[in-house]
C-alpha positions in Angstrom: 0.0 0.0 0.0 1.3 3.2 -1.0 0.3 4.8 2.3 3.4 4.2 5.4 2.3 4.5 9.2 4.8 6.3 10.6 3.5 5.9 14.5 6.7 3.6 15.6 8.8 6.5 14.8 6.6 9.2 16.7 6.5 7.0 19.6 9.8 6.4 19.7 10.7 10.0 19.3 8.5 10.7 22.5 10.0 8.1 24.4 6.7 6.5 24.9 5.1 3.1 24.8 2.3 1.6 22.8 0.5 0.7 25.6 0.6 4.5 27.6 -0.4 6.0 23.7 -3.3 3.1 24.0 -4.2 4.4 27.3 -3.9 8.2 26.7 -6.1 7.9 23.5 -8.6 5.6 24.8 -8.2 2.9 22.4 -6.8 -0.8 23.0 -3.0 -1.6 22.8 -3.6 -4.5 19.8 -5.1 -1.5 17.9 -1.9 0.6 18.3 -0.2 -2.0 17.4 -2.3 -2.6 14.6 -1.6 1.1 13.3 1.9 0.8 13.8 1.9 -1.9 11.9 0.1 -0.3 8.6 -2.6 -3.2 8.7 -5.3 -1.2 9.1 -7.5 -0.2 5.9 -8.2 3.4 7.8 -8.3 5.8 10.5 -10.9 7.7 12.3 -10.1 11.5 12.7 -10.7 11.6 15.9 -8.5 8.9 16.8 -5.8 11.1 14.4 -6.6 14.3 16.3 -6.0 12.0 20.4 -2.6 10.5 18.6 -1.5 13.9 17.4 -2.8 15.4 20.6 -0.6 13.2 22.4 2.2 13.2 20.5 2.2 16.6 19.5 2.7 16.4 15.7 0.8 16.6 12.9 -1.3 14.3 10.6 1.7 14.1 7.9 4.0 13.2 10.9 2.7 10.1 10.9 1.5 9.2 7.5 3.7 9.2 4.7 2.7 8.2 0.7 5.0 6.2 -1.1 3.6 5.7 -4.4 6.3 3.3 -5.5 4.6 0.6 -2.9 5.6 1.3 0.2 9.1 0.0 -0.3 12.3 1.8 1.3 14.3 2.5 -1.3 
C-alpha cells in the first residue's frame, strides 16, 4: 500500500510506549499495534486528532505516501 504509518517513529521519538499511547487515546494496545503496523485499511479522525494530541505532531508526521509501494528504497 502506497500509504506508510509512521507511529513507531513518533513514539519512539517521545520516548513513549504503545501501551501508555493506548491508554492516553482511549483505544486498546492491539489496535496501536495494529496502526503501527500499517494493517489497518483506515483511520478515524478523531483517533488522528487523540494520537496527534498526544504526540504533539501533525497528521503528515505520521503518514507518509510512497507511491512506488511502500518500499524503502
Amino acid at each position: 500500500m502506497p500509504i506508510v504509518v509512521n507511529l513507531d517513529v513518533m513514539l519512539a521519538r517521545r520516548k513513549m510506549r504503545s501501551r501508555e499511547l493506548a491508554e492516553r487515546i482511549g483505544i486498546t494496545e492491539p489496535n496501536v499495534s495494529l496502526l503501527k503496523s500499517g494493517k489497518v485499511k483506515g483511520i478515524r479522525f478523531d483517533t488522528l486528532d487523540a494520537i496527534c494530541r498526544v504526540l504533539d505532531c501533525q497528521p503528515g508526521d505520521l503518514l507518509e505516501h510512497r507511491p512506488d509501494g511502500g518500499e524503502t528504497p
